[in-house]
C-alpha positions in Angstrom: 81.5 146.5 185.0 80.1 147.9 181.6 82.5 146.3 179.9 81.9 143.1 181.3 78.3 143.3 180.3 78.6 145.2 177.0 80.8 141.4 176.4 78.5 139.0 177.9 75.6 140.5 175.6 77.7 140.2 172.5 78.6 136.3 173.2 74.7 136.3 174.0 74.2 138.2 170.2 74.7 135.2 168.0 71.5 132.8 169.8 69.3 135.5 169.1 66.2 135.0 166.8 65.3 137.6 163.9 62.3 139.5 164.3 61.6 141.6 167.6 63.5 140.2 169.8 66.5 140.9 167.5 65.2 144.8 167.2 65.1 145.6 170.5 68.2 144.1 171.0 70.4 146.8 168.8 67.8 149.3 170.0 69.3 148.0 173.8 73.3 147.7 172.6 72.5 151.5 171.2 71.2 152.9 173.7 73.4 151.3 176.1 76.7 152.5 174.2 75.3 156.0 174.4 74.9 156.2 178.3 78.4 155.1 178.4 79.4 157.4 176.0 77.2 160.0 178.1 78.9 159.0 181.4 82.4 158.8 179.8 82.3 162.2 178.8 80.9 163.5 182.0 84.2 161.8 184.0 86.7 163.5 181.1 84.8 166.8 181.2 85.3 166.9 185.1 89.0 166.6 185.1 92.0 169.1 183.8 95.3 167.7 183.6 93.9 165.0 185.3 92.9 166.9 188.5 88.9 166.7 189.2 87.1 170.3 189.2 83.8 171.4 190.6 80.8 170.1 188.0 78.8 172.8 186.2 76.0 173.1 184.0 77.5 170.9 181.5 78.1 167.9 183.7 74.8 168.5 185.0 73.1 167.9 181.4 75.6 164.9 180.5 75.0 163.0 184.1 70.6 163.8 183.6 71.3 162.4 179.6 73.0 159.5 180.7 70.3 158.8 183.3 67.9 158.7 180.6 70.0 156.5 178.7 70.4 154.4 181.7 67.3 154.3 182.1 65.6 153.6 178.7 67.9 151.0 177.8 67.3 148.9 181.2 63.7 148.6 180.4 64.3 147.8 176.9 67.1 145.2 178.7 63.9 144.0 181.1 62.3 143.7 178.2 64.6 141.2 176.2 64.5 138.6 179.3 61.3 138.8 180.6 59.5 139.5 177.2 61.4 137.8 174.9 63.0 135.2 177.2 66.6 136.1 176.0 69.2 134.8 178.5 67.4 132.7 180.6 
């Protein structure tokens, strides 16, 4: 599903206007690819030879990161449509 959105926003890229709305759209694509990145890591560091193990402390920090990520880049995503009026 993140892939499918990571694409719609970069057909979206092109129509939008310089300025802030443009800003806060690479501050959203940023922040965005690092929650994936944060989650991605989390499902790798949780498997050995491809057999899941029991989290620990380190996919405890990677899963609260990526919720932060999350997080942060939805508002900054609520932000581009209902502030800007990007997508609608």
């Amino acid at each position: 599903m993140a892939l499918a959105a990571m694409l719609a926003g970069l057909i979206e890229l092109p129509r939008i206007p310089d300025g802030p709305a443009l800003r806060d759209t690479y501050w959203h694509m940023g922040i965005m690819l690092i929650a994936f990145a944060l989650f991605t890591a989390r499902l790798l560091s949780g498997l050995d030879q491809l057999q899941p193990q029991a989290p620990g402390a380190l996919a405890a920090l990677l899963d609260a990161a990526g919720l932060i990520a999350l997080g942060y880049g939805g508002w900054l995503g609520g932000r581009l449509v209902y502030g800007h009026g990007i997508g609608r």
